[in-house]
Backbone and ligand atoms as CSV (ligand in chain L), in Angstrom:
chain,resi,resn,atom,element,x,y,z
A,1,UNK,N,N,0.841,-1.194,0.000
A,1,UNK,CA,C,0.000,0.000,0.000
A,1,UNK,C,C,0.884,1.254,0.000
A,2,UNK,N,N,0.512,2.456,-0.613
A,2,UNK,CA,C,1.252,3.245,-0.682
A,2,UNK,C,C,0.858,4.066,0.543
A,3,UNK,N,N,1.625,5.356,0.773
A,3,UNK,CA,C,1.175,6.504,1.949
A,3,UNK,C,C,0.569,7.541,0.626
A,4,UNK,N,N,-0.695,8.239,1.294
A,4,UNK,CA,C,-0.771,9.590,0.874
A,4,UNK,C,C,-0.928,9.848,1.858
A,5,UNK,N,N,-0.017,11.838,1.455
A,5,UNK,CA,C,-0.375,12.311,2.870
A,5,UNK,C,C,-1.074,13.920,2.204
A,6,UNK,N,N,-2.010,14.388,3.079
A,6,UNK,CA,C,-2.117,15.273,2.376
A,6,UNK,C,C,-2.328,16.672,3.183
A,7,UNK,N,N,-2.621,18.076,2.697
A,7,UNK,CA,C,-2.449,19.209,3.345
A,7,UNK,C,C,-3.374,19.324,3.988
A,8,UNK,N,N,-3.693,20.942,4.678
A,8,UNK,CA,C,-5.002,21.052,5.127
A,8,UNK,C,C,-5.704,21.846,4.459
A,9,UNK,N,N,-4.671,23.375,4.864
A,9,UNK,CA,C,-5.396,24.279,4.483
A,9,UNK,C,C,-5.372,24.955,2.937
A,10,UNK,N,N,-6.220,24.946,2.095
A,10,UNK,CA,C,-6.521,25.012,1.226
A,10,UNK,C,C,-6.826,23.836,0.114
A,11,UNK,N,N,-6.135,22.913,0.851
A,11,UNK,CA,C,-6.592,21.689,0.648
A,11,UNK,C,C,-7.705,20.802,0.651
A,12,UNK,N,N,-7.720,20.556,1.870
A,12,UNK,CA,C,-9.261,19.736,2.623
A,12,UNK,C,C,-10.179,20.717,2.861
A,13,UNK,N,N,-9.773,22.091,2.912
A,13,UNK,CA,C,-11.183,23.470,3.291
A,13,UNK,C,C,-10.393,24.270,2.999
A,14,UNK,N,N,-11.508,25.733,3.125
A,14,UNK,CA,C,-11.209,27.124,2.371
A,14,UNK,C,C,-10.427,27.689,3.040
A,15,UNK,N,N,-10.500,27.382,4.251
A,15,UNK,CA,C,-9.595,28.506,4.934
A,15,UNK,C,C,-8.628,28.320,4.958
A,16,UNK,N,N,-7.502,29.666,4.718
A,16,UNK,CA,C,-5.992,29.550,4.524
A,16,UNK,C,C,-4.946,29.383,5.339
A,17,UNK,N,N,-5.517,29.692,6.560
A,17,UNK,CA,C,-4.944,28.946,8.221
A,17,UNK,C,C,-5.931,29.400,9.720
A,18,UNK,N,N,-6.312,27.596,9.542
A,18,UNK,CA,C,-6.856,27.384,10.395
A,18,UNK,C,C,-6.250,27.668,11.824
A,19,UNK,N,N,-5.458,28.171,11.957
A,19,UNK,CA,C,-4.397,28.454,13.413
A,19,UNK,C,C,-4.806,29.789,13.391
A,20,UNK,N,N,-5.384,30.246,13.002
A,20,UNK,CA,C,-5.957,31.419,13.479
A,20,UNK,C,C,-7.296,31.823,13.611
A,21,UNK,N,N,-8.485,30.829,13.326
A,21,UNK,CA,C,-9.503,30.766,14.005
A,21,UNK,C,C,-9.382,30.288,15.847
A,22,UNK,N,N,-10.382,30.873,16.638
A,22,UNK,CA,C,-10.840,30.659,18.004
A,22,UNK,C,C,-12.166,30.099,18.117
A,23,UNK,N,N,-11.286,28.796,19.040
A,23,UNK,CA,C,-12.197,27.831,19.869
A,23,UNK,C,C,-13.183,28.338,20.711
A,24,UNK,N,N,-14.343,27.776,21.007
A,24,UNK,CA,C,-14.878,26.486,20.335
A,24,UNK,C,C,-15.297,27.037,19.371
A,25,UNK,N,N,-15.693,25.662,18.536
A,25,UNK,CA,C,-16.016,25.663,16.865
A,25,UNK,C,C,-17.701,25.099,17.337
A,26,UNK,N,N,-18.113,25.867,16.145
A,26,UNK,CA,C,-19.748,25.185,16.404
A,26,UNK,C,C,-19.612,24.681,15.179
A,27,UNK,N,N,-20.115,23.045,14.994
A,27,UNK,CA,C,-19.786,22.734,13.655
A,27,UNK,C,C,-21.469,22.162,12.938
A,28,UNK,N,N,-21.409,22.888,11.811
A,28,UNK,CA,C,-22.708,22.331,11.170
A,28,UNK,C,C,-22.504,21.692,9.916
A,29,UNK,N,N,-22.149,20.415,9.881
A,29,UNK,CA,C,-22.361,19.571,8.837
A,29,UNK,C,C,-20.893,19.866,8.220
A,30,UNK,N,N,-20.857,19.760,6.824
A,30,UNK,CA,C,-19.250,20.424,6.531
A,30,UNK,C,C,-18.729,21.484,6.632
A,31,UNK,N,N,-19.686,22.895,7.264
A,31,UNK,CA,C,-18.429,23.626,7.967
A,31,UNK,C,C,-18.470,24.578,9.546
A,32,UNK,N,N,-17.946,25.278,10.004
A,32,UNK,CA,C,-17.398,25.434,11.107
A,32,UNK,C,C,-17.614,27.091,11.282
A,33,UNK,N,N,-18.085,27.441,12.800
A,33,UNK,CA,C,-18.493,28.679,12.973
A,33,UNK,C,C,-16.905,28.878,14.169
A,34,UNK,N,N,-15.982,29.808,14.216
A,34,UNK,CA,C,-15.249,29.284,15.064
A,34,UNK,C,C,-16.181,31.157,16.387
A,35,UNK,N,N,-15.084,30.941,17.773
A,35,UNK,CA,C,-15.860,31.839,18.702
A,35,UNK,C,C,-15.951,33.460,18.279
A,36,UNK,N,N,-15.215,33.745,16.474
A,36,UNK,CA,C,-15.382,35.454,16.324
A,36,UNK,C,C,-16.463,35.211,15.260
A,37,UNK,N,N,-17.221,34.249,14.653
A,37,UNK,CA,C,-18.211,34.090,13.461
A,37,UNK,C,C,-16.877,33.947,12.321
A,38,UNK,N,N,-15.980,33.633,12.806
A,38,UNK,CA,C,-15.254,32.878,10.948
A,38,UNK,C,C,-15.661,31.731,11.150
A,39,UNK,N,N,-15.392,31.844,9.497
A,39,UNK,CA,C,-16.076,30.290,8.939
A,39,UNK,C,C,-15.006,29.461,8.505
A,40,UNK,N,N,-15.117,27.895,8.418
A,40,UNK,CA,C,-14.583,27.534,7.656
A,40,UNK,C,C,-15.064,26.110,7.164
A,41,UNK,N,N,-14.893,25.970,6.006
A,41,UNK,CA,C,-15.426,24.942,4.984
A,41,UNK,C,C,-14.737,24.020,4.461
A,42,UNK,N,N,-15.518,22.359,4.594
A,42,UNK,CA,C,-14.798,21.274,3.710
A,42,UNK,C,C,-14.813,21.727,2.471
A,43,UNK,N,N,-13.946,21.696,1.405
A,43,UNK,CA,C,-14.061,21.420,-0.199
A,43,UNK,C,C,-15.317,20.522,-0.181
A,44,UNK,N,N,-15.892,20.422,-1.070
A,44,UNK,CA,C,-17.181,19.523,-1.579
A,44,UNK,C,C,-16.496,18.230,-2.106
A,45,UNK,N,N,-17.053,16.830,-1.474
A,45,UNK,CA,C,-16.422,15.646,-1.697
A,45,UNK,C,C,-15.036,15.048,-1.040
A,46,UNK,N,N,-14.768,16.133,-0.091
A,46,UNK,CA,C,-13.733,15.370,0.855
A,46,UNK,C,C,-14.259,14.239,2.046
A,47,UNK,N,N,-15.526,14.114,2.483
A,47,UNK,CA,C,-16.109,12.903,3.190
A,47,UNK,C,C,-15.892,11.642,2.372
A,48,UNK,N,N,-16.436,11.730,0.949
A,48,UNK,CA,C,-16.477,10.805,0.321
A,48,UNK,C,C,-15.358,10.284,-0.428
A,49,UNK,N,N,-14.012,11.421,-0.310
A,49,UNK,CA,C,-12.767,10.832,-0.807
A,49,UNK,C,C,-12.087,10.035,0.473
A,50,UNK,N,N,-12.118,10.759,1.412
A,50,UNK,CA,C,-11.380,9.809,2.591
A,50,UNK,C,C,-11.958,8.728,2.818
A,51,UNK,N,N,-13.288,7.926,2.595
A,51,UNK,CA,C,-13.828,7.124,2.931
A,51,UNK,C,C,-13.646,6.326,2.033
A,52,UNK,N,N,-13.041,6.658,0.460
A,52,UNK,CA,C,-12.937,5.703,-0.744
A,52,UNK,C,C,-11.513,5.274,-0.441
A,53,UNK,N,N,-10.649,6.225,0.003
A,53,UNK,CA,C,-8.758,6.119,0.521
A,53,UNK,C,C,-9.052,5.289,1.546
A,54,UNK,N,N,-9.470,5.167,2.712
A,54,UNK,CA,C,-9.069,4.708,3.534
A,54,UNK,C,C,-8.526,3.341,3.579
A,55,UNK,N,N,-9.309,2.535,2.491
A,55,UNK,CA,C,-8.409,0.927,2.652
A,55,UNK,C,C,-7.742,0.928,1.312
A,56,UNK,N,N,-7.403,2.228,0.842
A,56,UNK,CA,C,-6.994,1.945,-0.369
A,56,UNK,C,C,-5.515,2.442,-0.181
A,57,UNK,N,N,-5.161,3.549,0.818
A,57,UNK,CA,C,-3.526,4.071,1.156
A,57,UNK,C,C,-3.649,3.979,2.700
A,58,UNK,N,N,-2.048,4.079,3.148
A,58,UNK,CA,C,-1.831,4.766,4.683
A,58,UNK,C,C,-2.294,6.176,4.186
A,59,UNK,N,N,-3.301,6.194,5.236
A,59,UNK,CA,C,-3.607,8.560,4.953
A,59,UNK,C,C,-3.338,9.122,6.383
A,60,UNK,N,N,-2.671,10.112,5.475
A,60,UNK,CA,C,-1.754,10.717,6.834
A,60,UNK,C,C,-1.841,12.343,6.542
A,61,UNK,N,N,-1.348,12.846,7.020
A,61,UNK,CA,C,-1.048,14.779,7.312
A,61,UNK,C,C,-0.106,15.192,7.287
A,62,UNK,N,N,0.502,16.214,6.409
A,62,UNK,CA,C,1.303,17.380,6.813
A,62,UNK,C,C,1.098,18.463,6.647
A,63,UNK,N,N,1.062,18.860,7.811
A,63,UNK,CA,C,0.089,20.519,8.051
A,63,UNK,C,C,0.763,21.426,8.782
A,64,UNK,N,N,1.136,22.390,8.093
A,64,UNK,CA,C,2.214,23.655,8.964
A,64,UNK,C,C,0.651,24.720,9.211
A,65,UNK,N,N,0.612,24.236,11.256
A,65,UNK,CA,C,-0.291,24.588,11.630
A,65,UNK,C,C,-0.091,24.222,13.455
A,66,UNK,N,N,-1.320,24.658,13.989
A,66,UNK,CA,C,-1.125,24.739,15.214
A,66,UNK,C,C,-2.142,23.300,16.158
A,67,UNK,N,N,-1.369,22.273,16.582
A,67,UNK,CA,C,-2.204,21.249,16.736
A,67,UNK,C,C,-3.769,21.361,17.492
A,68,UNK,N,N,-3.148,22.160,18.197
A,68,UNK,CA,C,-3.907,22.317,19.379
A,68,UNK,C,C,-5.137,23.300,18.994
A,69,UNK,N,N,-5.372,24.296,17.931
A,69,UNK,CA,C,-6.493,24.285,16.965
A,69,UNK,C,C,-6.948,23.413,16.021
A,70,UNK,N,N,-6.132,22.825,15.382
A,70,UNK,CA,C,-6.299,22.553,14.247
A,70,UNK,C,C,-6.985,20.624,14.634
A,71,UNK,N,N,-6.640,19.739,15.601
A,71,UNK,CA,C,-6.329,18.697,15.319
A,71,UNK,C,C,-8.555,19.097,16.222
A,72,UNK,N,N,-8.607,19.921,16.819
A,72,UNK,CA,C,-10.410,19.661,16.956
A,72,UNK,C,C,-11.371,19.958,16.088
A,73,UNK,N,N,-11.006,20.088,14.959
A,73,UNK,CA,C,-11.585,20.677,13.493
A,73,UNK,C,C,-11.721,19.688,13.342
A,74,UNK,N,N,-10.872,18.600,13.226
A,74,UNK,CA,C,-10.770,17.325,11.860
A,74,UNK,C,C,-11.791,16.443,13.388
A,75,UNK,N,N,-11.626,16.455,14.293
A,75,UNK,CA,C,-11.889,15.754,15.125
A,75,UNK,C,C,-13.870,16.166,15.388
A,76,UNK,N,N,-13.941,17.418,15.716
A,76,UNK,CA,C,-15.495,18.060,15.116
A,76,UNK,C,C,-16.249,17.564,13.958
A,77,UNK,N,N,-15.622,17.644,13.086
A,77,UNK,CA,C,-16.155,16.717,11.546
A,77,UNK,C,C,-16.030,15.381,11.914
A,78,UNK,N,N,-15.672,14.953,12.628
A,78,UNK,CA,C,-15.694,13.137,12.615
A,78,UNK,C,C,-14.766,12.991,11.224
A,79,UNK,N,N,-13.364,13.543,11.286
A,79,UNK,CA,C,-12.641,13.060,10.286
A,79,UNK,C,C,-11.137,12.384,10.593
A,80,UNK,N,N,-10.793,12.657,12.235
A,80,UNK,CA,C,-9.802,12.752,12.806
A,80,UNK,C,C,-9.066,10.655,12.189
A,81,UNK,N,N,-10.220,9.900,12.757
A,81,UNK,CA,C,-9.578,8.767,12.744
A,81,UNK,C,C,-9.044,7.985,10.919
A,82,UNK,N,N,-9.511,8.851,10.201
A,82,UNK,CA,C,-9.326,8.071,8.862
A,82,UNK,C,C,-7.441,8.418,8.872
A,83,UNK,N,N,-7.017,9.145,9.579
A,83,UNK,CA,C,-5.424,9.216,9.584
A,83,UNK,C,C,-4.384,8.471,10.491
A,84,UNK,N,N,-3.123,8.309,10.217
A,84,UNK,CA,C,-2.010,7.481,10.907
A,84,UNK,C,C,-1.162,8.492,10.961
A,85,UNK,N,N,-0.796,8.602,12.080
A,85,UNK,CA,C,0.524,9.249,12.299
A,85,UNK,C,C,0.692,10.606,11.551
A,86,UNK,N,N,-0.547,11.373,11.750
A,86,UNK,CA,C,-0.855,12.748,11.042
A,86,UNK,C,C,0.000,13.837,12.043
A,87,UNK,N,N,0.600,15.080,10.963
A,87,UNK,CA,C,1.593,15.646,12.022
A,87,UNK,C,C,0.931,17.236,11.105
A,88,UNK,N,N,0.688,17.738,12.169
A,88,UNK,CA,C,0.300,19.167,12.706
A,88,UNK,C,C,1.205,20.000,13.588
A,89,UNK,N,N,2.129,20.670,12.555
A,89,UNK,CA,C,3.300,21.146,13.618
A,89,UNK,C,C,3.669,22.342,12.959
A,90,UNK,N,N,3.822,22.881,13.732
A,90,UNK,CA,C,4.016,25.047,13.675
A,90,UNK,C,C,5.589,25.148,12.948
A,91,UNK,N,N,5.897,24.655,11.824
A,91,UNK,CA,C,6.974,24.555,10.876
A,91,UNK,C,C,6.245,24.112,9.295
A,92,UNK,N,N,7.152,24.921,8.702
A,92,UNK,CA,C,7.038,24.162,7.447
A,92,UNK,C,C,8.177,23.353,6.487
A,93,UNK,N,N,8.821,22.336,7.573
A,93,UNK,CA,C,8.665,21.130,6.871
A,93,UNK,C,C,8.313,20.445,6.808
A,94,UNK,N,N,7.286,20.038,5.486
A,94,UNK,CA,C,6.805,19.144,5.122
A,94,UNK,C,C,7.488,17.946,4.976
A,95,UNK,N,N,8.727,17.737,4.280
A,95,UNK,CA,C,9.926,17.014,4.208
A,95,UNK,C,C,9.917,16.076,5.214
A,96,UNK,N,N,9.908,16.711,6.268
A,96,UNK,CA,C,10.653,16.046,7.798
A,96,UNK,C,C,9.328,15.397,8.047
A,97,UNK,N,N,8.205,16.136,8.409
A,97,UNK,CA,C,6.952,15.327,8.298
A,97,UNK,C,C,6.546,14.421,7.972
A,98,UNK,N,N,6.721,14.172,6.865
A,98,UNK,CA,C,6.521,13.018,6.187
A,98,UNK,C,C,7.730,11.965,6.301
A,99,UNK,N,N,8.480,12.292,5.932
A,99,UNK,CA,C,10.084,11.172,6.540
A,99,UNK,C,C,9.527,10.513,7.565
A,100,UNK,N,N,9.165,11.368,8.169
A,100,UNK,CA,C,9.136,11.228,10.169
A,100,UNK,C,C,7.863,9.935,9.904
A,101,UNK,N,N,6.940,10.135,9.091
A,101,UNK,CA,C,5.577,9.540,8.763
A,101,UNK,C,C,5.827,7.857,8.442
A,102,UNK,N,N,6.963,7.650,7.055
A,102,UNK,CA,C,7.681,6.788,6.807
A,102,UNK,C,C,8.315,5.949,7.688
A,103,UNK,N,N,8.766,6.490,8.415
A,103,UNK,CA,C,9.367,5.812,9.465
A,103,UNK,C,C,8.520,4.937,9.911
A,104,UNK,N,N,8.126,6.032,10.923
A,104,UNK,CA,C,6.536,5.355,12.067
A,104,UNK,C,C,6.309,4.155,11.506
A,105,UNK,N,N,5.308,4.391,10.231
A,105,UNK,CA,C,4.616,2.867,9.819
A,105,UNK,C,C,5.502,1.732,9.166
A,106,UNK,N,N,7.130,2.299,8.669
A,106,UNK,CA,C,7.849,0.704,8.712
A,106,UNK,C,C,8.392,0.638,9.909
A,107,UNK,N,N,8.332,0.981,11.354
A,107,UNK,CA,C,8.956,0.783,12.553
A,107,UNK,C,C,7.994,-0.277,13.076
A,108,UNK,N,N,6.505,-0.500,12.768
A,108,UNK,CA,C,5.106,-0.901,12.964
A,108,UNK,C,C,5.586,-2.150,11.794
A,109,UNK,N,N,6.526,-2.248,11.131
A,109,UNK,CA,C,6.379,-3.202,10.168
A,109,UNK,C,C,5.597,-3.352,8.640
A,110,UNK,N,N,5.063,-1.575,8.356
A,110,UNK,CA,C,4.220,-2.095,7.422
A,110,UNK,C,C,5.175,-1.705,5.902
A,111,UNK,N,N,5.147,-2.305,5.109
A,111,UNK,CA,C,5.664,-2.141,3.425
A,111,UNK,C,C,4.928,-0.988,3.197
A,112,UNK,N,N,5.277,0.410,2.902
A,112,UNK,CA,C,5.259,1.635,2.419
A,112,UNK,C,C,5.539,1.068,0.798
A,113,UNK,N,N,5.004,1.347,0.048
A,113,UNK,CA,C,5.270,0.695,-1.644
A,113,UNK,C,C,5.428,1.949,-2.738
A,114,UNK,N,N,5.504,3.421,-1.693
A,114,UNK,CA,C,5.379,4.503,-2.021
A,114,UNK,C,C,4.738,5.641,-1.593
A,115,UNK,N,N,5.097,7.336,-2.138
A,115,UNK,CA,C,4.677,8.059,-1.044
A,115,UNK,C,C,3.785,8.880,-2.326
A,116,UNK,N,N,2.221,9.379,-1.908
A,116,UNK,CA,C,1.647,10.490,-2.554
A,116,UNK,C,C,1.298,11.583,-1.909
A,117,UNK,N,N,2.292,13.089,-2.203
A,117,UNK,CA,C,1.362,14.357,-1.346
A,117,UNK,C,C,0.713,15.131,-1.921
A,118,UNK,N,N,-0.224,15.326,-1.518
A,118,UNK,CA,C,-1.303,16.334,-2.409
A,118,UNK,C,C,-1.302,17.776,-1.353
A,119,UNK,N,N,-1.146,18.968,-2.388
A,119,UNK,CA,C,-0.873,20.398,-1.430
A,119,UNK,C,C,-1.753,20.966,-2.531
A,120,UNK,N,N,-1.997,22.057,-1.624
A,120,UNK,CA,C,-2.576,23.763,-3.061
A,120,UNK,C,C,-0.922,24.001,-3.331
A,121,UNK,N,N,-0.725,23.804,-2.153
A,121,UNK,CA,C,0.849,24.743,-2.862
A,121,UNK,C,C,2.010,23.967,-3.368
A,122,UNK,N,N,2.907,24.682,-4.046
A,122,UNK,CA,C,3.799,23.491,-4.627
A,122,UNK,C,C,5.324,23.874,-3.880
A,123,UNK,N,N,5.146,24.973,-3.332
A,123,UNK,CA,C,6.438,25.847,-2.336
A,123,UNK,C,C,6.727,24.788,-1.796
A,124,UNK,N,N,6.845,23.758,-0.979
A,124,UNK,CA,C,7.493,22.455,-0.470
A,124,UNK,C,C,7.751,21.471,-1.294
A,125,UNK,N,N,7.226,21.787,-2.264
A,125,UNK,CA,C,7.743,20.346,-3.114
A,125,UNK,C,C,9.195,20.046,-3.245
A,126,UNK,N,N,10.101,21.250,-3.888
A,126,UNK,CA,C,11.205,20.751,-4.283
A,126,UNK,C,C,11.937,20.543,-3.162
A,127,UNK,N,N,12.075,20.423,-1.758
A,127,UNK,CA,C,12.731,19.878,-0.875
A,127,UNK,C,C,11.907,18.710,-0.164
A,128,UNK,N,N,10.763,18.665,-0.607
A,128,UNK,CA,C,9.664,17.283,-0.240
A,128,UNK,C,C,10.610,15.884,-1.007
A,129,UNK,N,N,11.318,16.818,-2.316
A,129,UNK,CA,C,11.181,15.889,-3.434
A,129,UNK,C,C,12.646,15.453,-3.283
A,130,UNK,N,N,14.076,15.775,-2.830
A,130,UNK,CA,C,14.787,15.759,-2.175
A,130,UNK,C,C,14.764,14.785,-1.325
A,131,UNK,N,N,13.779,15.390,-0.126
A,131,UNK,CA,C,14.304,14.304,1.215
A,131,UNK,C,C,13.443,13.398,1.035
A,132,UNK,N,N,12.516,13.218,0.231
A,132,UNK,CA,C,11.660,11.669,-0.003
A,132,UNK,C,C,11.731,11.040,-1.116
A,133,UNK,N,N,12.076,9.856,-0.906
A,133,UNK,CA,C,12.750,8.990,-2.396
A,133,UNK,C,C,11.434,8.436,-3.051
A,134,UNK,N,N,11.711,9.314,-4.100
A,134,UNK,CA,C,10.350,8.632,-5.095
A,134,UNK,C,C,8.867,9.053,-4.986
A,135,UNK,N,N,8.407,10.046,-4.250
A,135,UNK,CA,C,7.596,10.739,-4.048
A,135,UNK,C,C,6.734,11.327,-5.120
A,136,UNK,N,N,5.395,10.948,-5.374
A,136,UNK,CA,C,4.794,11.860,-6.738
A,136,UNK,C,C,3.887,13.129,-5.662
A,137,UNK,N,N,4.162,13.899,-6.262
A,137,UNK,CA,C,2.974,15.597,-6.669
A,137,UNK,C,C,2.244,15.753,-6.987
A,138,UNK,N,N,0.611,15.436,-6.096
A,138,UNK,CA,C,-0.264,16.643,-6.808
A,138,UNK,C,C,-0.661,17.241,-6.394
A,139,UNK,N,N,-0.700,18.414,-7.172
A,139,UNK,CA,C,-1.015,20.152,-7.163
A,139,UNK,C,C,-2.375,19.784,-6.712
A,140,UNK,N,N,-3.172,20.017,-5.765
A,140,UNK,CA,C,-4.782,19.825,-5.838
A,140,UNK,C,C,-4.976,21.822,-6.214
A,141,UNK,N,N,-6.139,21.352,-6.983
A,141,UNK,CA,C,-6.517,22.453,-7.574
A,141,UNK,C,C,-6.001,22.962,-9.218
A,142,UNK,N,N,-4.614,22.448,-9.521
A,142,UNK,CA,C,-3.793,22.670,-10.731
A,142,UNK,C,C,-3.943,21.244,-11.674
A,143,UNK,N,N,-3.665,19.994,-11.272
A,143,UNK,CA,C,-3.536,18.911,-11.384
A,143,UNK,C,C,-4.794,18.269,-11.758
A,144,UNK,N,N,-5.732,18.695,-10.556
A,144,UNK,CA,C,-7.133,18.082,-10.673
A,144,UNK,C,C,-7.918,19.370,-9.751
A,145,UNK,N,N,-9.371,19.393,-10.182
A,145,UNK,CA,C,-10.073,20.300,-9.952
A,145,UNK,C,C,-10.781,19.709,-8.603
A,146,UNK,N,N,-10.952,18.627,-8.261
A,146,UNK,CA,C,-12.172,18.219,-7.348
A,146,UNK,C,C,-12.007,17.196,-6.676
A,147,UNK,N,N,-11.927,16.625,-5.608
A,147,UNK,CA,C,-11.591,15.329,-5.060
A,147,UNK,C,C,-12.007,14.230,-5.696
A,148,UNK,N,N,-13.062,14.293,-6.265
A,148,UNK,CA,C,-13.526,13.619,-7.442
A,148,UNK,C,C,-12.363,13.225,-8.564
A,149,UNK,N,N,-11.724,14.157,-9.323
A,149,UNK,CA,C,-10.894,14.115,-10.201
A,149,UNK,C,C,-9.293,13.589,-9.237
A,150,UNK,N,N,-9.719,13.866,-8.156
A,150,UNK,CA,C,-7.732,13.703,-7.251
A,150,UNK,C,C,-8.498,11.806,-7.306
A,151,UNK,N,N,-9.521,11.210,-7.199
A,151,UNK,CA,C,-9.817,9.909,-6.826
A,151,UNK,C,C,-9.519,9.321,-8.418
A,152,UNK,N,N,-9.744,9.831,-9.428
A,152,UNK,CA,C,-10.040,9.411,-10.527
A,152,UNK,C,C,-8.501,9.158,-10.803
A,153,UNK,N,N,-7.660,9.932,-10.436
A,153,UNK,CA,C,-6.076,10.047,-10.945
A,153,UNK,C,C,-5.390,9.362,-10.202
A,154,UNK,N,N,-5.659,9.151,-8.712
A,154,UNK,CA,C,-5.221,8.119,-7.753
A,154,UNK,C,C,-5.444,6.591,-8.477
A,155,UNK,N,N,-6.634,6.341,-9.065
A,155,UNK,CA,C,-7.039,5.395,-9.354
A,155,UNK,C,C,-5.832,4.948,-10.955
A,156,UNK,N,N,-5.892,6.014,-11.697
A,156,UNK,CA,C,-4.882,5.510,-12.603
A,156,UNK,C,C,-3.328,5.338,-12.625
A,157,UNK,N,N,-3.149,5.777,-11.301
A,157,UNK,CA,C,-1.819,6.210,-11.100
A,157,UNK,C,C,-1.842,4.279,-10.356
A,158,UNK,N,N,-2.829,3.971,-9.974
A,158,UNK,CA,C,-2.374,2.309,-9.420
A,158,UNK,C,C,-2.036,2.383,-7.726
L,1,MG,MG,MG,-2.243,24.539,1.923
């Protein structure tokens, strides 16, 4: 099985950092009232992509963000458990994140058969691409328009 790991913000929802909304979150369905009235929103079809991934990759996180906001969002949505060894940490390396990710699950014994990260942004890639051997890129949003289309390309990619 391969790892995908993927971003948050702008990624999985609209907002561009969730580390700066205030707790508590009132959450209605896919999105989130936080305590000043910001909002923030799943992309349309991220329930139904994590639920098609889940026995299909290790799904995991790298999120340059603040855990301790960020990890009761995913946890509010009832989205927290579809991940392994998801890392929410106030840096941006992604790089190390994910390495760090690799590890974990062959330390657990499991065959990693490859790594997929999906970002809005592509600013980490070329040192993603560096410290992780063999790693593919996709741009969500450039690459593919819709989780729909990121499932369709997962699917041909094998
Ligand atoms: Mg992002």
């Amino acid at each position: 099985m391969k790892l995908l790991v993927l971003d948050l913000d702008g990624t999985l929802w609209d907002h561009e950092d969730a580390s700066r909304l205030t707790p508590p979150y009132e959450f209605h369905g896919d999105y989130l009232v936080d305590s000043t009235g910001q909002e923030l929103h799943l992309f349309p079809g991220v329930r139904e992509f994590l639920e098609w991934a889940r026995n299909r990759f290790f799904l995991s996180i790298a999120s340059w963000n603040v855990e301790g906001k960020v990890r009761p969002i995913l946890e509010g949505f009832g989205l927290w458990h579809y991940f392994i060894f998801p890392k929410i940490e106030n840096h941006p390396n992604k790089a190390d994140m994910i390495m760090r990710t690799l590890r974990e699950l062959e330390l657990l014994g499991y065959d990693v058969e490859g790594t997929i990260y999906v970002d809005d942004r592509d600013i980490h890639i070329e040192d993603v691409k560096t410290t992780v051997p063999s790693i593919r890129f996709i741009h969500m949003w450039e690459d593919v328009e819709s989780f729909e289309e990121l499932r369709k390309l997962l699917e041909k990619l094998g």
